[in-house]
C-alpha positions as CSV (number, residue, x, y, z in Angstrom):
1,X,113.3,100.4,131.4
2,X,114.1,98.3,134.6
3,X,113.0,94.5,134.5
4,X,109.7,95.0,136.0
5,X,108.4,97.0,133.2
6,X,109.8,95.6,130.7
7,X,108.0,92.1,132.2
8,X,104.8,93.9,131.8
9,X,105.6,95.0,128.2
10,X,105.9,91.3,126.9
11,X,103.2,90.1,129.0
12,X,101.0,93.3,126.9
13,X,102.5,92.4,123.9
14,X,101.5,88.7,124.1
15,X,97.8,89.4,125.1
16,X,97.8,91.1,121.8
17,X,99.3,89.0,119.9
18,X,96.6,86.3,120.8
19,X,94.1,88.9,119.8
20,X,92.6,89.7,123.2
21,X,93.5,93.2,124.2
22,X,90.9,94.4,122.4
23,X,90.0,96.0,126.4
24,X,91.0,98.8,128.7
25,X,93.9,97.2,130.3
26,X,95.3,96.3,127.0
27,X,94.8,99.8,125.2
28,X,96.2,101.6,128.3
29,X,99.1,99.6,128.7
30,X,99.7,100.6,125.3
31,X,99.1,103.7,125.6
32,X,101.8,103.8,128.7
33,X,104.1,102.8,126.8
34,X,103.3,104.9,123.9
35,X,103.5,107.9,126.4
36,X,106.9,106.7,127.9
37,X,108.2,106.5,124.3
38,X,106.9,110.2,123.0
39,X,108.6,111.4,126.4
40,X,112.0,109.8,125.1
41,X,111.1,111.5,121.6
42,X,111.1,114.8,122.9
43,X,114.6,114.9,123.1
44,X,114.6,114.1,119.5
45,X,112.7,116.9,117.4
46,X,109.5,116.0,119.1
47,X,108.0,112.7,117.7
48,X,109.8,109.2,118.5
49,X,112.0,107.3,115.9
50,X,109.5,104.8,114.7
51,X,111.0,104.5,111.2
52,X,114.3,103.4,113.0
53,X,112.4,100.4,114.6
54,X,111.8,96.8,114.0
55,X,110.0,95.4,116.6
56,X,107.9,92.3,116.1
57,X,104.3,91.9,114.9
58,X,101.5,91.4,117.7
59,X,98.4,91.3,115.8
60,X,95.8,93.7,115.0
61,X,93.6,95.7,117.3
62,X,90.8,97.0,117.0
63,X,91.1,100.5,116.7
64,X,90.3,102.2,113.5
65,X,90.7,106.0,111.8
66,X,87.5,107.5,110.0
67,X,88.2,109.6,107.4
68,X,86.4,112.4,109.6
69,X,89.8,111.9,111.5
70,X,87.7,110.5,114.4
71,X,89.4,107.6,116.1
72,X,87.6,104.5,117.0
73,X,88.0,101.9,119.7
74,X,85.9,98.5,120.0
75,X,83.6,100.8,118.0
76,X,83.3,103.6,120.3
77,X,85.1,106.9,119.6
78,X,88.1,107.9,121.6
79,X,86.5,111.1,123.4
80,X,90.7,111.9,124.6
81,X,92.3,114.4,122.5
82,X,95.6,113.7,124.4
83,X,95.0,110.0,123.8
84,X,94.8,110.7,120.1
85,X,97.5,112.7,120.2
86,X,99.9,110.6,121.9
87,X,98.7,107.3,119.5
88,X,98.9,109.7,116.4
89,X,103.1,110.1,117.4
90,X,103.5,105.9,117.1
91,X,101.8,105.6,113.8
92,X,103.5,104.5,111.0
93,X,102.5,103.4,107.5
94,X,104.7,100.8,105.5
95,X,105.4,99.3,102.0
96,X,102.8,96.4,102.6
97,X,100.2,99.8,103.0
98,X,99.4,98.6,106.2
99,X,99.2,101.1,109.4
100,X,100.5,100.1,112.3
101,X,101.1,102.0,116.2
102,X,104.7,100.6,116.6
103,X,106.9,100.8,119.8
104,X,111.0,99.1,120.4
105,X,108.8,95.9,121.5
106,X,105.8,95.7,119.1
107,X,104.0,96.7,115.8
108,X,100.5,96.4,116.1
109,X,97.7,96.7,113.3
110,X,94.6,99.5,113.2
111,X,92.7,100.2,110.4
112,X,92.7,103.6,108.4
113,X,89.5,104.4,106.3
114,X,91.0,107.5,104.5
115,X,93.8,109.2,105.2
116,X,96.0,109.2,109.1
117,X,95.4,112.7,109.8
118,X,93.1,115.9,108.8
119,X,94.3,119.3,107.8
120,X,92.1,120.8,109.4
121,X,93.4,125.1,109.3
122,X,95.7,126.9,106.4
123,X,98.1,129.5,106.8
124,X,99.1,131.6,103.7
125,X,102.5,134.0,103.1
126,X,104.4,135.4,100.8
127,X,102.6,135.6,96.9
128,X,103.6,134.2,93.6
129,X,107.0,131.8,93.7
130,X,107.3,132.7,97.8
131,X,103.8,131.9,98.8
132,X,104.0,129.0,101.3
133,X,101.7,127.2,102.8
134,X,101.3,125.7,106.3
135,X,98.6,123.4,107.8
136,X,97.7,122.3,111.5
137,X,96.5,118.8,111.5
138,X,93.9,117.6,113.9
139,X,96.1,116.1,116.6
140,X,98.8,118.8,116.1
141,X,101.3,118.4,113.7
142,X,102.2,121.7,111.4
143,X,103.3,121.1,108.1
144,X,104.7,122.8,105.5
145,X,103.7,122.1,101.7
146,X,107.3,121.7,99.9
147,X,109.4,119.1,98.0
148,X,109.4,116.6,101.2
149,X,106.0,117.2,101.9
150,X,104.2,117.3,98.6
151,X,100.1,117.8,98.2
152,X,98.7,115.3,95.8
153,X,94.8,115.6,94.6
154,X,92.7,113.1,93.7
155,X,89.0,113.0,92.6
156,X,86.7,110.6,94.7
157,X,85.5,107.6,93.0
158,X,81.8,107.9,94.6
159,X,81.0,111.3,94.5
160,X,84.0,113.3,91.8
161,X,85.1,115.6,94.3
162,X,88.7,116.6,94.6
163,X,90.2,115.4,97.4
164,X,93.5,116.8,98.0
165,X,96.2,115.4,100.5
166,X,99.6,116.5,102.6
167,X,102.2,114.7,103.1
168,X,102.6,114.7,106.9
169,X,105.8,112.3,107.5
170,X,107.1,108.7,106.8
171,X,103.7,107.4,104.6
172,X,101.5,109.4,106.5
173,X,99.0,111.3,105.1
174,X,96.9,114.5,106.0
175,X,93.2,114.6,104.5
176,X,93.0,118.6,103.8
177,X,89.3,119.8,105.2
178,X,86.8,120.3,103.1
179,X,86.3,123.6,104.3
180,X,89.9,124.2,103.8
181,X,90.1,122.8,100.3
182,X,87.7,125.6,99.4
183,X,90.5,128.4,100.5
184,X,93.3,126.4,98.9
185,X,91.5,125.7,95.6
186,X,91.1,129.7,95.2
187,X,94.6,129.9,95.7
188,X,95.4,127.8,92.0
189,X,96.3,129.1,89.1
190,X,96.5,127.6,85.7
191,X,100.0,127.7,84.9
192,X,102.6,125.8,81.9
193,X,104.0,122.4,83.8
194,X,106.1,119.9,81.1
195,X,103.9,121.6,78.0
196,X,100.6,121.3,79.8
197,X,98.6,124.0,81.1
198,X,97.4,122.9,84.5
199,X,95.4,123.9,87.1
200,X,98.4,124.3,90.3
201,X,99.5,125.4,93.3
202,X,102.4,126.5,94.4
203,X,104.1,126.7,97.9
204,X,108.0,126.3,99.0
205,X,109.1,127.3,95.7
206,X,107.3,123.9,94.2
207,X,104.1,123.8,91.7
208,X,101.4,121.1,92.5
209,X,99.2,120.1,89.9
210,X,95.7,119.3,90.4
211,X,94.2,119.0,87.3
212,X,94.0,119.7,83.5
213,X,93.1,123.3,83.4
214,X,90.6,122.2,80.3
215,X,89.0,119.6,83.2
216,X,88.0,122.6,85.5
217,X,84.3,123.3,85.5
């Protein structure tokens, strides 16, 4: 990055920091350097390092995830698939639970209200102890269901329904559809894990309980 540029990143960074670039000349000078930083990713698997960086805290903005997977700005949704897309790749979640869109020069705040992603299609192979299962998030990202990306249910406290999510990458989390939970819930069986028979999944060679097989109704 020559001087100039990296001039403009600071001068970005500090508008945020003093909690004004909450408009357009703030989110797309983020969302240049967000770009610029996804091109220098490709050459590394696809996705930037964010885990590897430090940078320092610049305040929140206000940008938000719905648990529809729709993404807010100032209260308007972002209408830009691309634009999503290219946010979604600077997104990281860390131990203080917080989500953050972090570059080499700044971590900034948004708010999720669910989970950072949707799983929005499944693929199925293979049956029995070689079945695996893939899912295509909203913004793009495929994922396997294994050992480094587990699927955890949980039941909603509001309404009881099972909501079960996908370990994307880092923290980040995939909520899975609900018209996809219906094909993946008539995939379980009820099946002996440590003594109990559960209600499970199984993909990658792993078992994934989701609940007491004498809670199923």
């Amino acid at each position: 990055m020559n001087s100039g540029n990296m001039t403009e990143t600071n001068k970005n960074a500090g508008v945020v920091a003093k909690g004004i670039a909450a408009d357009s000349g703030g989110l797309d000078a983020l969302m240049r350097r967000a770009a610029n930083q996804l091109g220098e990713g490709k050459e590394n698997k696809g996705l930037p390092p964010v885990e590897r960086w430090e940078p320092d805290f610049c305040g929140e903005l206000d940008m938000e995830i719905k648990a529809d997977g729709t993404w807010f700005y100032m209260g308007t949704p972002i209408g830009r698939p691309a634009l999503v897309r290219l946010f979604s790749t600077v997104l990281r979640k860390d131990a203080d639970g917080k989500t953050y869109l972090v570059t080499p020069v700044e971590k900034i705040a948004i708010r999720v209200e669910d989970a950072h992603f949707n799983a929005v299609e499944m693929h199925v192979s293979g049956e029995g102890d070689a079945q695996v299962l893939t899912f295509r998030t909203n913004v793009g990202d495929v994922v396997k269901a294994d050992a480094e990306h587990p699927l955890r249910f949980v039941i909603d406290d509001e309404t009881g329904g099972l909501k079960p999510y996908i370990l994307v990458r880092g923290r980040l989390e995939a909520l899975v559809s609900r018209a996809v939970m219906y094909d993946l819930v008539a995939l379980g069986e009820e099946l002996l894990i440590d003594g109990q028979l559960m209600f499970a999944l199984r993909s990658s060679g792993q078992l994934f309980p989701v609940m007491a097989a004498e809670n199923l109704q």
